[in-house]
Every structure is written in structure tokens, then in C-alpha cells.
N, C-alpha and C positions, 0 to 999 in steps of 0.2 A: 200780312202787312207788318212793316216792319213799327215797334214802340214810339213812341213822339217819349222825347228828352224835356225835361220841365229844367229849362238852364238855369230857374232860381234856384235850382238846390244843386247847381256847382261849386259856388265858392261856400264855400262857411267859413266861420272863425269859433276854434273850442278852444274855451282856457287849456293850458296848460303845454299846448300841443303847438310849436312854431310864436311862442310867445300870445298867443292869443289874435295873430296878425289873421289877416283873409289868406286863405290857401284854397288852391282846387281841393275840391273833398273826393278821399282815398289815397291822400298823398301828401307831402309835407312841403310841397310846390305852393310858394305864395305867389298870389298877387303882386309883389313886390320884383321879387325873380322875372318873374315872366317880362314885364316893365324895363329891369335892367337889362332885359338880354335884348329886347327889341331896343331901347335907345341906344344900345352897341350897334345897334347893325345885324341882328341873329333873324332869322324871319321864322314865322311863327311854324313851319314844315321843318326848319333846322333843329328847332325847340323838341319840335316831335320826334326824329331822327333820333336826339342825346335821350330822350326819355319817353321809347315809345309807350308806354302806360299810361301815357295819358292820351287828350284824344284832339284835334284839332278843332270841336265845338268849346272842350274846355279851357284851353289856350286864348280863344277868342273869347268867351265869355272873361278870363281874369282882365283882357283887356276893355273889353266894357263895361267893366265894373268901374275900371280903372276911371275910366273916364267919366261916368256916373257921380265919380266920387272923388274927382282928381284935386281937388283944394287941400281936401280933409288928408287924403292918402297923402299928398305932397308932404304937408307938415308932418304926418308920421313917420313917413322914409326919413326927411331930414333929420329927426329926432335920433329913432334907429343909427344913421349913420353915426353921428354925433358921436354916441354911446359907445361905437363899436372904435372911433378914433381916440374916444377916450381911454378908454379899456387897454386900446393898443398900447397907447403911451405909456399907460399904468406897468403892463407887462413889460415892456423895455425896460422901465427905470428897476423894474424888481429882479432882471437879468442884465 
């Protein structure tokens, strides 16, 4: 008989590691990622394809998490992005 998967201990967030953000656990693949690449248009077997190490239970689970938690995660990305537009700016003006 094959193991049963406890899918709450697929995603975690550990300080230090992906900014503290949710990530599939064993890998530096967040929640976030996964999110971005389905509102492009990527389906979650294409996701597997670029990175088979992960696994198609845990692909689905960041998405359910996602949405478990899609208010809170919302305001986060946005944040993230912000930072990441800022930053960029920052970099141009210093090049």
C-alpha cells in the first residue's frame, strides 16, 4: 500500500529561506510562483514539466492554500511586488 501524503506539511514558510514567504517544502518554489504562472496561462502539468521535483499534489496544494488564504496572500504579493519595482527603480537611477 502505497503512503497517504499529509498535504499540510507541503507548504511551509522558514525564516530566512524565500524571504519567509510559503513555499512547497524541499524546494524554494513559493506559493506565489505557482499563482503567477497559473494567472499567465501555465497549467499546473506545464509547472511540472519546468520543475519535475516537485509533484502535482504539491502544485495543487500551493493553490489551495492560495486560496485558503487569498486576501491575506493578495496584500502580500502586492507588497512584494511594490518592493521589487522599487528596488528596480533604485537600481536604474544608481546605473
Amino acid at each position: 500500500m502505497q503512503a497517504v501524503t499529509d498535504i499540510g506539511k507541503l507548504i511551509v514558510c522558514t525564516p530566512g529561506i524565500c524571504g519567509g514567504r510559503p513555499r512547497i517544502d524541499g524546494s524554494r518554489i513559493t506559493v506565489q510562483y505557482v499563482v503567477n504562472e497559473i494567472k499567465s496561462g501555465i497549467t499546473p502539468e506545464e509547472i511540472l514539466e519546468d520543475k519535475p521535483y516537485l509533484t502535482l499534489a504539491s502544485i495543487y496544494t500551493a493553490l489551495a492554500y492560495y486560496y485558503a488564504n487569498k486576501e491575506a496572500l493578495d496584500t502580500e504579493f502586492a507588497a512584494y511586488n511594490e518592493e521589487c519595482r522599487h528596488l528596480e527603480v533604485e537600481y536604474r537611477k544608481a546605473n
